[in-house]
Structure formats: structure tokens, C-alpha cells
LUMBAFI-229706 format. One record per residue (C-alpha): x, y, z; chain; residue in one letter; residue number from 1. Coordinates in pm, whole numbers. Each point is the difference from the previous one (the first is absolute). Layout:
LUMBAFI-229706
       X       Y       Z  mol  type  seq
       X       Y       Z    A     A  NUM
...
end
This chain:
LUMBAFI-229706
       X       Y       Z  mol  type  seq
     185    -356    -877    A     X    1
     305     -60    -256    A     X    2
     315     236      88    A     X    3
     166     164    -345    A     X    4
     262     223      65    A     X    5
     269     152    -272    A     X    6
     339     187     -35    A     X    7
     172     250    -200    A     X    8
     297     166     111    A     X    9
     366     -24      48    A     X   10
      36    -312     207    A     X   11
      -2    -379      13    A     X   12
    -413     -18     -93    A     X   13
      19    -372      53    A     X   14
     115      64     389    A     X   15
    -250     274      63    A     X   16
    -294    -189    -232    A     X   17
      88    -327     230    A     X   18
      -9     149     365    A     X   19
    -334     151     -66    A     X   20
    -153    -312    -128    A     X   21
     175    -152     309    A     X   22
    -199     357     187    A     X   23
    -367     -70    -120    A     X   24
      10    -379     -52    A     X   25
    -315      42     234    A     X   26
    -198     111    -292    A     X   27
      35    -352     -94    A     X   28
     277    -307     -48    A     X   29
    -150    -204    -241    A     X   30
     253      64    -240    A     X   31
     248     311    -113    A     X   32
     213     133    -297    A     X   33
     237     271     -47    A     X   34
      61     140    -382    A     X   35
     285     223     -92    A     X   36
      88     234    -317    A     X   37
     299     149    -181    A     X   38
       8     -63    -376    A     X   39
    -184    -314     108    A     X   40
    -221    -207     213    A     X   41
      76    -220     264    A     X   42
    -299    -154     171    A     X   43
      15    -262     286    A     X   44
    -267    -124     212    A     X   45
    -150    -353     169    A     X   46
    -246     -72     227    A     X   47
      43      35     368    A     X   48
     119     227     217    A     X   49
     254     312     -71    A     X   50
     306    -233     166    A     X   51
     -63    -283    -270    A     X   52
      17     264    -369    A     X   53
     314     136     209    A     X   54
     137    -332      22    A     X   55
      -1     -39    -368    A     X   56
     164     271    -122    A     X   57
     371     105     -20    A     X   58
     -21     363     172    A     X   59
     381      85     -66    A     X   60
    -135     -78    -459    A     X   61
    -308     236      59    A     X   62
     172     274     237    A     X   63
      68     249    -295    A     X   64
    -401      81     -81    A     X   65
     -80     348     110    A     X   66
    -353     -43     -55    A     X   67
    -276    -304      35    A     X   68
    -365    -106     152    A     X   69
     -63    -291     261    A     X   70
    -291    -167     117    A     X   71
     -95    -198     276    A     X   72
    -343    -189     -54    A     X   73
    -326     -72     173    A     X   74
    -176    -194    -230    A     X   75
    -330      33    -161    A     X   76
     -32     -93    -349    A     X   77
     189    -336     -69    A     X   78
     192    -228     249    A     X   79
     288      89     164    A     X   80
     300    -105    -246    A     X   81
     294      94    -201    A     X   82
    -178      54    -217    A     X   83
    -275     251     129    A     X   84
     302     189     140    A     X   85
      28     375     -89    A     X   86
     163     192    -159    A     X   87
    -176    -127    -312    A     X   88
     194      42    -350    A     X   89
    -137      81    -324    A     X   90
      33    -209    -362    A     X   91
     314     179     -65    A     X   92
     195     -22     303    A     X   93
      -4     403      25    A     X   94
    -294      68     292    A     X   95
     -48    -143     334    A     X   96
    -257     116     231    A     X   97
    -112     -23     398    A     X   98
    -335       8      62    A     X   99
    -187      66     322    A     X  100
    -412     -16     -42    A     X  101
    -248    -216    -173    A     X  102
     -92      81    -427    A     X  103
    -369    -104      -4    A     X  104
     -17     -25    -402    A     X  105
     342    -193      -7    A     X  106
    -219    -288    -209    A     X  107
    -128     215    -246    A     X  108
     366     128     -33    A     X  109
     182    -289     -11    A     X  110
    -272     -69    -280    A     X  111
     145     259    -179    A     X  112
     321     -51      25    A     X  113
      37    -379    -109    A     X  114
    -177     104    -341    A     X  115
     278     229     -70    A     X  116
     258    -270     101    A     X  117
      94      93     345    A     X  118
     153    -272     198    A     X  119
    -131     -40     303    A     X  120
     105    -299     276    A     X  121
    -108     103     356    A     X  122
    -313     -39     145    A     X  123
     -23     392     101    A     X  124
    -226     264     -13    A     X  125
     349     207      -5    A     X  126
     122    -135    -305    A     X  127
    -195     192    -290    A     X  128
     119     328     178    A     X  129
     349     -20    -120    A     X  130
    -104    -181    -355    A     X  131
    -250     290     -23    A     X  132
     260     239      42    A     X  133
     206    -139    -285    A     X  134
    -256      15    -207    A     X  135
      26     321     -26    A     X  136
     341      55      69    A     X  137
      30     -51    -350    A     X  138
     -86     388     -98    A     X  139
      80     178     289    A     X  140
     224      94     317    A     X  141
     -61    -262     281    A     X  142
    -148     302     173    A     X  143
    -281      -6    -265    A     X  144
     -46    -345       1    A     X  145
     -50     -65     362    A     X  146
    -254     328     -29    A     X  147
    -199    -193    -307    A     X  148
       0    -311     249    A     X  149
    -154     100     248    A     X  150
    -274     140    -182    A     X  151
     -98    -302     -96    A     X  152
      41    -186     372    A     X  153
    -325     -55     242    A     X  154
     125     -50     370    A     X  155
     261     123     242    A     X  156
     399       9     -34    A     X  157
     320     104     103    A     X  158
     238     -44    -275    A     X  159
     335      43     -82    A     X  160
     162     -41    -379    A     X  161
     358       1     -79    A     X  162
     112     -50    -411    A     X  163
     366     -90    -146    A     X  164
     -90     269    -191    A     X  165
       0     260     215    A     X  166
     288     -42     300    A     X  167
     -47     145     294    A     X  168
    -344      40     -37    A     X  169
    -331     -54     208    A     X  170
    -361      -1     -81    A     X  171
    -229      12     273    A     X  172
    -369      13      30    A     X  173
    -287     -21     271    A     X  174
    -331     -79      14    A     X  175
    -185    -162     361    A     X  176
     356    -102     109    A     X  177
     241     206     212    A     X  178
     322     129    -141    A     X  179
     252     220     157    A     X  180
     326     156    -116    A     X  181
     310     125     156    A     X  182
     219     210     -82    A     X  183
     342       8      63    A     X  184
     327     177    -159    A     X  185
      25    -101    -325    A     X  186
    -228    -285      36    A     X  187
    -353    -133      -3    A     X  188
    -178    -317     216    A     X  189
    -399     -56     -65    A     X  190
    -157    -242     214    A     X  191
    -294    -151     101    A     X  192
      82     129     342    A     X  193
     247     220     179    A     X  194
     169    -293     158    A     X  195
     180     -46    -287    A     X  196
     109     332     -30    A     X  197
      96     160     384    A     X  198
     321    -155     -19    A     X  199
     106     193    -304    A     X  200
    -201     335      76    A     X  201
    -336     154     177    A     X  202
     -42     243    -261    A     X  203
    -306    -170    -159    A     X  204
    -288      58    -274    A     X  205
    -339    -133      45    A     X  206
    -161     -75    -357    A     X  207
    -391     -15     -58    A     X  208
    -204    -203    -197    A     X  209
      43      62    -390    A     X  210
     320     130      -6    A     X  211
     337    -118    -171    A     X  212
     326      96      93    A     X  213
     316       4    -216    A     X  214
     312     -51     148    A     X  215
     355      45    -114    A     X  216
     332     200      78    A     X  217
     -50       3     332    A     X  218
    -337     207     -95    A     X  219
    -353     -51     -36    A     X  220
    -323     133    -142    A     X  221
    -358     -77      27    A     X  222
    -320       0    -227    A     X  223
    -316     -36      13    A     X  224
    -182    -246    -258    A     X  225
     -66     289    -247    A     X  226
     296      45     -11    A     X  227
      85     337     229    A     X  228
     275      57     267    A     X  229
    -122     -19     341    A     X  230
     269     183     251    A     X  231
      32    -196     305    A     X  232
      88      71     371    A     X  233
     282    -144     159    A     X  234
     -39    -151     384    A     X  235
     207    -113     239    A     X  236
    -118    -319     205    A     X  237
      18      47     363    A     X  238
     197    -347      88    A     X  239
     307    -182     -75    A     X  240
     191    -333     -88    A     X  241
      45     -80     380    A     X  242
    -398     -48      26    A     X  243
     -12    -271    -231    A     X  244
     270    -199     160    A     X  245
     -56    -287     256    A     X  246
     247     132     261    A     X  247
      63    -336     120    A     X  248
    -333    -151       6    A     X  249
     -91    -353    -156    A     X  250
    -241     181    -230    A     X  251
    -193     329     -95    A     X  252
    -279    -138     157    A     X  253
     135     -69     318    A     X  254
     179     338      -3    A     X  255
    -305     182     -79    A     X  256
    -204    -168     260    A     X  257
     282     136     219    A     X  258
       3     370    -110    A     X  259
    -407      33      84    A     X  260
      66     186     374    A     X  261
     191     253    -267    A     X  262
    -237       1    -279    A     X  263
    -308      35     207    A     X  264
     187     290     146    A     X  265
      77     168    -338    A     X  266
    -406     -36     -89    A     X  267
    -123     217     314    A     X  268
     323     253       6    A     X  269
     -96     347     -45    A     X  270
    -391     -51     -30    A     X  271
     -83     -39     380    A     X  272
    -117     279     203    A     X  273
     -81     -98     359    A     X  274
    -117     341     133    A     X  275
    -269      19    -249    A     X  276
     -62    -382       7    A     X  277
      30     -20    -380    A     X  278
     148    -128    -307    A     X  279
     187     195    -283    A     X  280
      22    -109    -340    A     X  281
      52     252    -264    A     X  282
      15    -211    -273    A     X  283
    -357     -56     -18    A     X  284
     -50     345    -162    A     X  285
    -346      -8     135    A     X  286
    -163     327      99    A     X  287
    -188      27     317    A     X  288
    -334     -64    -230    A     X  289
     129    -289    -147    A     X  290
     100    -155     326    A     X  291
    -362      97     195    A     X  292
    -191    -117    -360    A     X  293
      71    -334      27    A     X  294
    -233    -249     -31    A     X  295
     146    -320     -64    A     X  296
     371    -133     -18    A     X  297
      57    -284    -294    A     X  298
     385    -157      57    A     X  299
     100    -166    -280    A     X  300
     297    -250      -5    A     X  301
     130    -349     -71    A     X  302
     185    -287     225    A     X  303
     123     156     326    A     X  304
     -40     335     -79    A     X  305
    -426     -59     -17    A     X  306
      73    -132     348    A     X  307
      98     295     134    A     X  308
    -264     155    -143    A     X  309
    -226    -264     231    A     X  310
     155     165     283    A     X  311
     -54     312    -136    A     X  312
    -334     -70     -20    A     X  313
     -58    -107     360    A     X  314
     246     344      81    A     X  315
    -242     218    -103    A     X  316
    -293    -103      -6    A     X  317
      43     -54     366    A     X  318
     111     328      84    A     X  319
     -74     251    -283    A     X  320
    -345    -174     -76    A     X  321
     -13      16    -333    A     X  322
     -67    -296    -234    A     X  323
     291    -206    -139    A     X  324
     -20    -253    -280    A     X  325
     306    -194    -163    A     X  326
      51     -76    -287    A     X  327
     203    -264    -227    A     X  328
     188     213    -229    A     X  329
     -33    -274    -248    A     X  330
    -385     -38      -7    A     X  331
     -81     372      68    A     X  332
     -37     152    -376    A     X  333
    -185    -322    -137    A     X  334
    -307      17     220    A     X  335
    -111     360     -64    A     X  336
      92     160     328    A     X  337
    -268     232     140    A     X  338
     237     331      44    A     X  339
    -165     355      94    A     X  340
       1     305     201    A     X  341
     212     -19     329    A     X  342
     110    -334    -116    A     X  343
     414      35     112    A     X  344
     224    -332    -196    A     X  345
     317     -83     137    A     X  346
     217    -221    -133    A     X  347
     327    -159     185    A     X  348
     282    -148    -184    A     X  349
     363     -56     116    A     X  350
     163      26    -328    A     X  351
    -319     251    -121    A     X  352
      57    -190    -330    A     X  353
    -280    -321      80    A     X  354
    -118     -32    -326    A     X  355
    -393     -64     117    A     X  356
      49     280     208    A     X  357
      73     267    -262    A     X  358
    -262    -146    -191    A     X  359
    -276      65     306    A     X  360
     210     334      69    A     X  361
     -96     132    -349    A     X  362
    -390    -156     -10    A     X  363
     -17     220     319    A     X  364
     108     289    -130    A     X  365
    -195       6    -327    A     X  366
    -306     -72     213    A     X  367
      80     371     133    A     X  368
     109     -67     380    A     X  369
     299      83     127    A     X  370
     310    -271      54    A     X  371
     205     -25     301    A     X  372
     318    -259     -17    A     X  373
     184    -182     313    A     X  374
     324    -103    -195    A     X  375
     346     -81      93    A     X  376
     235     111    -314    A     X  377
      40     417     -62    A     X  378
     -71      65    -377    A     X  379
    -217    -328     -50    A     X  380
    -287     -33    -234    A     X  381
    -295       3     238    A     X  382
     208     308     212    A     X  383
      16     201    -282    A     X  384
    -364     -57    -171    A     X  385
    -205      45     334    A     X  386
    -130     336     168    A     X  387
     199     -48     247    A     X  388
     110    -245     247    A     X  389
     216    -107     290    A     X  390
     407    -149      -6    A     X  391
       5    -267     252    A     X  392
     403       7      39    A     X  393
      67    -353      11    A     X  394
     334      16    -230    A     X  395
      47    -274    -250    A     X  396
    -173    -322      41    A     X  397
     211    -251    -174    A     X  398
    -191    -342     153    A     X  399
    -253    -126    -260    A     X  400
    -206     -61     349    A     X  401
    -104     332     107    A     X  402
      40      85     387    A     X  403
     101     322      83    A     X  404
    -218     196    -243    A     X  405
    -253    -242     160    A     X  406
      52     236     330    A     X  407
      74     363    -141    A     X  408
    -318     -58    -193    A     X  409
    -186     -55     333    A     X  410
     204     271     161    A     X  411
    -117     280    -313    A     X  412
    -362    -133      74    A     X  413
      -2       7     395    A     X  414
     123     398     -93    A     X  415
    -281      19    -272    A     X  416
    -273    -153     254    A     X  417
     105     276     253    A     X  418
     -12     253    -226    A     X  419
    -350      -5    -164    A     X  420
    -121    -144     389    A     X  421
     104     383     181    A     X  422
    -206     159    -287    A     X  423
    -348    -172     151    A     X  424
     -12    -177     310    A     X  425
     314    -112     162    A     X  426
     160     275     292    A     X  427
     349     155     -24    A     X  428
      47    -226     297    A     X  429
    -131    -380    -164    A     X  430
     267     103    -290    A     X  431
     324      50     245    A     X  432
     -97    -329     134    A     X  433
      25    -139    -363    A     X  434
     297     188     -98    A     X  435
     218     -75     325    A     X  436
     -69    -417     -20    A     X  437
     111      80    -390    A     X  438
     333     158     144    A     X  439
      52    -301     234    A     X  440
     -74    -258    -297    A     X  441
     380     -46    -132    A     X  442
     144     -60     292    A     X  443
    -315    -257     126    A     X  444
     145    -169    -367    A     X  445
     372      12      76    A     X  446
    -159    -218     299    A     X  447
    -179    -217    -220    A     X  448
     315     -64    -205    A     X  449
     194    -115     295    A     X  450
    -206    -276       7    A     X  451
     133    -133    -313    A     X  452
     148    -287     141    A     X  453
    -292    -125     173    A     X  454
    -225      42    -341    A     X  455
     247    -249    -184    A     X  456
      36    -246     280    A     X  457
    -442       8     -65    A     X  458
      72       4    -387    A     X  459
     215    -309      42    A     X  460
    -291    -194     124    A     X  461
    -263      66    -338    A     X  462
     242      70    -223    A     X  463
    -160    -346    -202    A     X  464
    -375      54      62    A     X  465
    -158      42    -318    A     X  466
    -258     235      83    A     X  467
    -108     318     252    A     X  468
    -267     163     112    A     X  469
      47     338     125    A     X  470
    -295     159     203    A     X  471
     -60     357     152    A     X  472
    -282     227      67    A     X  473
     -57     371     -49    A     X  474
     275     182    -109    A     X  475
     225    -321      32    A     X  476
    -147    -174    -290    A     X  477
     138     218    -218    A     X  478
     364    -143     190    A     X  479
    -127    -339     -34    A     X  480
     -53      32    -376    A     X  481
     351     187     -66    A     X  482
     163    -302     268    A     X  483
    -147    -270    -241    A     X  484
     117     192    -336    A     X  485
     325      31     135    A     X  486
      76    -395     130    A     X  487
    -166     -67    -389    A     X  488
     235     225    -149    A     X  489
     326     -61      85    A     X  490
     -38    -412     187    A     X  491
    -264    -105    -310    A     X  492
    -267    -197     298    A     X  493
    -349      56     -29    A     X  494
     -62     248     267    A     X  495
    -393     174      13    A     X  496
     -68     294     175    A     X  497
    -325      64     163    A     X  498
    -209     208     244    A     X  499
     -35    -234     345    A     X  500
    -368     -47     -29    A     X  501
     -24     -90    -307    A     X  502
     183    -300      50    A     X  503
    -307    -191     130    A     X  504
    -131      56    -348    A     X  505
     180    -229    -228    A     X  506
     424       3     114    A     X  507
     -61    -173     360    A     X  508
     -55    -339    -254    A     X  509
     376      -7     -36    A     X  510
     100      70     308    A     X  511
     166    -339     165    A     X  512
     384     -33     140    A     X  513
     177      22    -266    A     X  514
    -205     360     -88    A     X  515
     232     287     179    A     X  516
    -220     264      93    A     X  517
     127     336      59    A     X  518
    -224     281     202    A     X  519
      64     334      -6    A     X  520
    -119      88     371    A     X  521
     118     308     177    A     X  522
    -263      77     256    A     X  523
    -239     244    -128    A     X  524
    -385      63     -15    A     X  525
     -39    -375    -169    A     X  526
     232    -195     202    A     X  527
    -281    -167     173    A     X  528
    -143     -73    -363    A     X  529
     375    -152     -84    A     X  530
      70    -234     280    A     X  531
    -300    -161     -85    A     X  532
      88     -63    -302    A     X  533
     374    -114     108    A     X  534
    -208    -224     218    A     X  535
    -199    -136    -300    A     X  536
     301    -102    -187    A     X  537
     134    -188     345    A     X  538
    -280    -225     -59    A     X  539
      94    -102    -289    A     X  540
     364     -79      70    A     X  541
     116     305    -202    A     X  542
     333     101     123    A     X  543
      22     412      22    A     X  544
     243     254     -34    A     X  545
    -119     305     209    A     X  546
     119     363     -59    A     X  547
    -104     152     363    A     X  548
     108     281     251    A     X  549
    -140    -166     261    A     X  550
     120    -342      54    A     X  551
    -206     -78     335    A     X  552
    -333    -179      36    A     X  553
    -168    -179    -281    A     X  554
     237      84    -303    A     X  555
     289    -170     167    A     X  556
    -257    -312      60    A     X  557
     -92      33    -379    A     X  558
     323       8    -190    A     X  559
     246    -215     -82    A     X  560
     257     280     -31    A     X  561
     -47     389      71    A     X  562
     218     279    -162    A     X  563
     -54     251     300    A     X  564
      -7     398    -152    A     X  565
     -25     259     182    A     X  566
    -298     198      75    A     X  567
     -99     252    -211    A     X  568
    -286     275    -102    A     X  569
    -245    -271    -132    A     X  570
     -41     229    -328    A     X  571
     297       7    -108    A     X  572
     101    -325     129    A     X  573
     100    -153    -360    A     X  574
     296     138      -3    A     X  575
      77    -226     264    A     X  576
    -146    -304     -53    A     X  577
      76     -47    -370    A     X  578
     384     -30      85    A     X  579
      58    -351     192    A     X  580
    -218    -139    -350    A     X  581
     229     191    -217    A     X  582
     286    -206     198    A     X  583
    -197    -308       6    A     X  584
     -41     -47    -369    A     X  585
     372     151     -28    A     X  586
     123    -288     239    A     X  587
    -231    -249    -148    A     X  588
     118      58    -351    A     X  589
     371     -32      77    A     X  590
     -69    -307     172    A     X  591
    -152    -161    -345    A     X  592
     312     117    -226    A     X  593
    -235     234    -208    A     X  594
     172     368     -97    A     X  595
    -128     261     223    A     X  596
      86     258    -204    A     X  597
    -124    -140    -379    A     X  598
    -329    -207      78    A     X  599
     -95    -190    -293    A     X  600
    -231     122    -251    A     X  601
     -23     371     183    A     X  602
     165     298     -68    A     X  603
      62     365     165    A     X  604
    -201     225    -199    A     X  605
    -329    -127    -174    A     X  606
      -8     227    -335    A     X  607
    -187    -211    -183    A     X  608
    -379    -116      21    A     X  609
end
């Protein structure tokens, strides 16, 4: 959740420590800090966002530290304050400390650590890291005493230490939470992420649980925790500053809804081949055995991502035939999952770093079946620990909302569907059919997207209802759920999704005029099944939003308002319909004053349970 990021180098670390806070505030903005070192400590932070710790300091004063730590805070442990702030500062003035993760014995610590005198003020799990630290700083190199630490810590972190004592200086240290490193000429930048660091360079080193690194002179070395030198690869990451700019647009969100014709282009590029009616995808490392062997697919995920894996489910179950279940990544491990032979898991992830979903990856994998990922980010966690998996291309997401890696998601599992479908039933023919309405797909969306204007003129009208109801059936309840989730997001109104049916069996109580009802209705096998449920909520005086691509007959009579799509393969329709929601919670949101981009209470990456 938290971003930490330090420097140690040969320029201004305040300036470079401040625009990557300003470059993963999405992690969270609940508060932020910056520390610096060079014969001493200076350590500023407050709560709020990045902007409001800038405001307070005096950037020309601080400009001549070469080397310093910064934090930007979701919080978990203790209110946001000034006081919860990181960094976090030792007894003696000489240690701060960022800290990304959760310490589960932080009690039985801090226990500890007030018997031998330790002043302690905030209300943090963080806290007893860097008094820990100090404890035994006392004997040994800070090196050593961030090693003895962490022997002693139960939980997950990121961390980054910095002493007066030892100038130009980082230690750094990961367990459960992602850290990154780049390396540039004569300098050093760990993050949390790589959008603090693709400004400076794309020469980058991916760190694994239980390691700590040891920065200084432009230099750095790693250890494991007994103690031995790991040798690490260097990689270079395959996109730039410009992609996490806004170009223009009001926010990332908006932008990102508008780079999905592109992005759903980039997920089916190079793994379509029409001749032979099939799918390529050779990150799945999965021999012909494995592929004809399996039994059962499990997709496990959280939030928008285990949406998608709805979809998947209906995908190919529909057309490979073989049976889907999906899981919540954050209930998986504690139920005992039944796992055996032919049993394929696959878990999807934009930032591959979703703390729940590492933890199902890794119950998976112990249970002896192999792992596939769906992930966003090269180098991440859950990309680097499975058996294999597939890159969905989407480029940065920066918008706490997801969107696009709602659709390259969908666009991976359409390819997936075909794939495992032409090895039993479906013809060489059925899967060119698929493959070609994929093709057409971004520029149906560019379509979609010109409608903009019409979608906030219909946003403008329930931008103050209090609560939705979103409705689909068959594959578009999946679209329904991710419509709701993404108008509860970003606008904070109570918005359910549910599948159209259903609705007689509990929702259709709260349905009256002031109960916006959106339908997700393209005309498809159930279509029938759906008017007559659009009819149902007439009855009632419900007033209904209708997602359509056909506008004559009975679903014009129905609605209130209809965002006309166009038609589509019905399979891989959800590429379609999802976008005019994605706009209307967008539009919706603006309309209320709430920040797009920095939702309350949410944050980017989940990396902690």
C-alpha cells in the first residue's frame, strides 16, 4: 500500500526523494515524510498529501543532501497524523526509517522496548522497527543491526534506514512487499515501484523476499539473512516517463479509459493466428500434456481483477468446456482448498504484487499444482514466483480505479478461452470468428468513447442519487458487478451489482424513483430474459439506464436513457459494454467534487492483508 522510496548519489536527494513521492502518491495520501542525511538528520513529515510536507519545508535549506528516504502513507496501524507520519526517528535522533508492510508481533515488541526505556509516541505498528534497530545499533554496523531486526520481526515490509552515522548510506530490506532498485551513473533510487524511478533510469533490480541490500557510493550489495551475497541481475523496464503522464487529460483515469482501443490492442498483438483459428501464448510454459490434462481451472484474484476472472469463467467454460471456479484471493488459503491432479490455478493481478494474491499463489504451489499469473507489471512478485503466465500489456495504470487492465485482462482470457477450446471441441473455423470480432473490438471502443459527451449529459442527471443497482445476465454480470465497484470506488454511492434475475429475490424491495437502475443489455441469447426484467423495474417506477446495441422495440420503451454500443461477438462483448460505466462513474464522480484519481481510503497496490 505505503510508497518508501530512497536516494544516494550525487544530486539534490530532496528533489528526486520529492517527485517520486509526488510519482506513487497512489500507494496512498494519508500522510508523507521525506528524511535526509549528511553528518546529520533532517526529518520532515505531516499528514496529508505529498503537496502539503512540500509546503512546509524550505527546499533551497535542504538542497545540499546527497542522500535520504521518503514516504508516502496508506495507513493501517494508527490514524492518519503528524504524528504517525514516516520516516520514524529513533531515541537518539541518529535513525529514521520508511516502512511499507504490516509487523504482526509489533505489541510484544513495543513490550520490549518500553522496559528498556525506549520512547515511543505514535500509534504504529512501524515504530518499534527503527527503535529495534537502535537497539542494537549500539554494538554493531547499521548493516548488522537492521540484519538482527529483522530476525526478530513477524509480518511483511519494505524498509528503508538511513543513520547520521553513516552518510550516504541506505539499508534496505524486503519481506511480502515489493521493492525495486535502479541504477543509474553514480547513483542509486529504491522504490516501492518503478514509477518512481523511470524518470531517472530503466536499468532496474527486482529484490525477493528476505533479502537486504546495502547501498552507498553509487554501489550496492545484497545478502541474504545468513548473511551471504546474493549476485543480482540487472533489467531494463520496457516503458518510459511519457506513459505516466496525463498528456492533457483531467486525470489518469480519464486518460486511461481513453488509451483502452490501444491497450486492448497491445494484449492480442502477436498471439493471434487466423489461419489456424488459434491463440498463442508462450508464456504459459505449458507442454502439450499439461494443456490436454486439464481438469479444472481455479482463478484466483481480488477487486476487479476476480471480475475478470468471472468472465473468464463464462469464456471458457463456454467454449473450452472445462470447469471454472473463482476464487477470492483473500479467503482461498483459510478454507482448506481441495487442490489435485489436473487442477490448473491462475492468478491475475495488475501490479502482480496483491498481497492476498501471493499468499493464495504460494498455498497453490505448496499444494503441488502448477501456477499460472495474468499480471500487468514485468518483474512483479506474482510474475516471477508462478510457472508461468501471461503479460497483458496494458502499460502503467496510475488511476487508483482500475479500467484498462479491467479490458486487457478480458482480452488475455478471450485468447486463453480460444486456446484450450481448439484443443477439444471448437473448429479452426468457430475460433477465426472469435479472433476477427477481437480484432474489430478497439476500434468498436474508440466508438464507444465518442460518446463521451452524451454519458455526462446522463451522469448529470444521478449524479445525487444515493444508491444503484446494476443488473446483467450471463457473461454481463460479471460487467454489472465491475460497473457497480467502479461508481463505489471513485463517486463513494452505494451502487450493488447483481445478476438480472436475481433481482426478484430480495433487491426489487428498493427499487422506487429515486433507485437508478442500470441494465447491461446487448441482445444476446437472454435478452428476452432481460427485457422482462427492465419491464419489472418499470412497474415499480424505477428509472433505468440501459447499455444496448439495439435501441428499437421494447428497450427504448423500457429505459429512461440508453447508451447505444455497437454490436459485437456476444462472447467477448465486455470489452464493450464495461466502457460507457467506466465513463459513467468517471462523469458522476467529477460531478460530486470527489478526486478521481486518489479515492478515499483506497490505494493502487494492495500489499498488505
Amino acid at each position: 500500500m505505503c510508497g518508501i522510496i530512497g536516494y544516494a548519489g550525487t544530486r539534490n536527494a530532496s528533489q528526486v526523494i520529492i517527485n517520486g513521492l509526488r510519482r506513487m502518491e497512489y500507494r496512498g495520501y494519508d500522510s508523507a515524510g521525506i528524511a535526509l542525511v549528511d553528518g546529520d538528520l533532517f526529518v520532515s513529515k505531516k499528514k496529508g498529501k505529498v503537496s502539503e510536507m512540500v509546503g512546509t519545508l524550505n527546499l533551497e535549506e535542504i538542497g545540499h543532501y546527497r542522500t535520504g528516504i521518503g514516504h508516502t502513507r496508506w495507513a493501517t496501524h494508527g490514524v492518519p497524523s503528524d504524528v504517525n507520519a514516516h520516516p520514524h526517528v529513533d531515541c537518539r535522533g541518529e535513525l529514521a526509517l520508511v516502512h511499507n508492510g504490516i509487523i504482526e508481533n509489533y505489541a510484544d515488541i513495543r513490550e520490549m522496548l518500553l522496559k528498556y526505556d525506549h520512547r515511543l509516541t505514535s500509534e504504529t505498528d512501524t515504530e518499534v522497527i527503527v527503535h529495534l534497530i537502535e537497539y542494537y545499533y549500539q554494538d554493531h554496523s547499521l548493516l548488522d543491526a537492521v540484519r538482527q531486526a529483522l530476525d526478530m520481526l513477524e509480518g511483511t515490509y519494505g524498509l528503508l534506514v538511513v543513520s547520521r552515522r553513516e552518510p550516504g548510506r541506505i539499508i534496505a530490506a524486503r519481506k511480502g512487499s515489493p521493492l525495486i532498485m535502479g541504477v543509474g551513473e553514480g547513483e542509486i533510487i529504491i522504490a516501492s515501484d518503478a514509477s518512481a524511478i523511470v524518470e531517472h533510469t530503466r536499468q532496474v533490480v527486482y529484490f525477493e523476499d528476505n533479502e537486504v541490500i546495502e547501498i552507498s557510493g553509487g554501489e550496492y550489495r545484497t545478502y541474504n539473512l545468513d548473511r551471504e551475497k546474493i549476485q543480482k541481475k540487472i533489467d531494463t523496464i520496457d516503458w518510459d516517463i511519457k506513459s505516466i503522464e496525463k498528456h492533457g487529460f483531467s486525470h489518469f483515469m480519464l486518460k486511461e479509459i481513453y488509451e483502452q482501443p490501444e491497450t486492448i490492442t497491445n494484449g492480442f498483438r502477436g498471439r493471434i493466428n487466423l489461419h489456424l483459428g488459434t491463440a498463442r501464448l508462450d508464456g504459459l510454459r505449458l507442454t502439450e500434456d499439461d494443456l490436454n490434462g486439464i481438469s479444472r481451472i481455479i482463478f484466483i484474484a481480488c477487486g476487479t481483477s476476480w471480475h475478470a476472472g468471472l468472465v473468464g469463467e463464462y469464456l471458457i467454460e463456454h467454449y473450452a468446456r472445462i470447469p471454472v471456479e473463482v476464487e477470492y484471493a483473500s479467503e482461498f488459503r483459510y478454507r482448506r482448498p481441495i487442490l489435485k491432479q489436473g487442477d490448473l490455478v491462475i492468478v491475475i493481478s495488475q501490479s502482480g504484487e496483491t498481497a492476498d494474491t501471493l499468499a493464495a499463489l504460494r498455498e497453490a504451489k505448496a499444494r503441488g499444482v502448477k501456477v499460472l499469473g495474468i499480471t500487468n507489471v514485468v518483474g512483479s512478485t506474482i510474475a516471477r514466483e508462478t510457472d508461468g503466465g501471461v503479460y497483458i500489456h496494458a502499460g502503467p495504470e496510475i488511476g487508483v480505479a482500475s479500467t484498462k487492465a479491467f479490458t486487457s485482462q478480458i482480452t488475455v482470457l478471450i485468447l486463453l478461452a480460444v486456446l484450450l477450446a481448439r484443443r477439444r471441441d471448437m473448429t479452426a473455423g468457430e475460433g477465426t470468428e472469435v479472433l476477427e470480432a477481437l480484432q474489430s473490438v478497439p476500434e468498436l471502443v474508440g466508438q464507444i468513447i465518442g460518446s463521451n459527451e452524451r454519458i455526462r449529459e446522463i451522469a448529470s442527471i444521478y449524479k445525487d442519487n444515493r444508491n444503484f443497482l446494476y443488473l446483467g445476465r450471463g457473461i454481463q454480470f460479471p460487467v454489472a458487478l465491475e460497473g457497480a465497484l467502479k461508481l463505489k470506488e471513485i463517486s463513494y454511492i452505494h451502487a450493488e451489482g447483481y445478476p438480472a434475475a436475481e433481482m426478484k429475490h430480495g433487491p426489487i424491495a428498493l427499487i422506487d424513483e429515486e433507485m437508478p437502475v442500470v441494465f447491461i443489455a446487448p441482445r444476446d441469447e437472454v435478452y428476452g430474459k432481460i427485457l422482462s426484467n427492465m419491464a419489472e423495474v418499470k412497474a415499480r417506477s424505477g428509472r433505468i439506464i440501459t447499455i444496448a446495441n439495439d435501441v428499437e422495440g421494447e428497450v427504448g420503451r423500457y429505459s429512461d436513457h440508453i447508451i447505444e454500443i455497437p454490436r459485437v461477438h456476444n462472447m467477448i462483448s465486455p470489452l464493450l459494454t464495461v466502457i460507457p460505466l467506466q465513463l459513467l462513474a468517471y462523469h458522476i464522480a467529477v460531478m460530486r467534487g470527489c478526486n478521481v484519481d486518489e479515492p478515499r481510503n483506497l490505494a493502487k497496490s494492495v500489499t498488505v492483508e
